[in-house]
N, C-alpha and C positions, 0 to 999 in steps of 0.2 A: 504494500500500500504506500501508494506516495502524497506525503501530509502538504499541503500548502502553509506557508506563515503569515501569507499576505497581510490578513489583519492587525495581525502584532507587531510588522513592521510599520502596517499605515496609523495603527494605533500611537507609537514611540515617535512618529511624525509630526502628529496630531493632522494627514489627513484623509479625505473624503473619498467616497468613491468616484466621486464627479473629480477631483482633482488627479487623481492617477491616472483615469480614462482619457480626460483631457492630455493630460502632459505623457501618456504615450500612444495615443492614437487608438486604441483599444476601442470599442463598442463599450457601452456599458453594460451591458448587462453581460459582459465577460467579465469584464472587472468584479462582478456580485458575484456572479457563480463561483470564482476565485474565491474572495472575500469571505464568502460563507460556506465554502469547501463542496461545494454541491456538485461542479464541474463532472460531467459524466469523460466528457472528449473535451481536447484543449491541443491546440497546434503546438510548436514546439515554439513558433513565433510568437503566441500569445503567454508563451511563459517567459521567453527571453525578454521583452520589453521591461515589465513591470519589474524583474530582477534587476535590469542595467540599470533603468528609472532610480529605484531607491540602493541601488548599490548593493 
């Protein structure tokens, strides 16, 4: 099983779903599914942005 952090990185940020999506091109509602770990399928593109994004 592969865990996503997303949250607790954007938590430690303080931010938004809106502001991830935004500042990596992303859909939002990838960004949530991310987010709230629900993500059934995910490109490998849609996991490398938000990584480089917050480092």
């Amino acid at each position: 099983m592969i865990r996503c952090h997303l949250s607790r990185f954007m938590g430690e940020r303080k931010m938004k779903v809106v502001d991830v999506a935004r500042e990596t091109g992303l859909n939002r509602n990838t960004v949530t599914l991310l987010y709230k770990e629900m993500a059934q399928r995910v490109d490998l593109d849609a996991i490398e942005k938000p990584c480089r994004s917050l480092g």
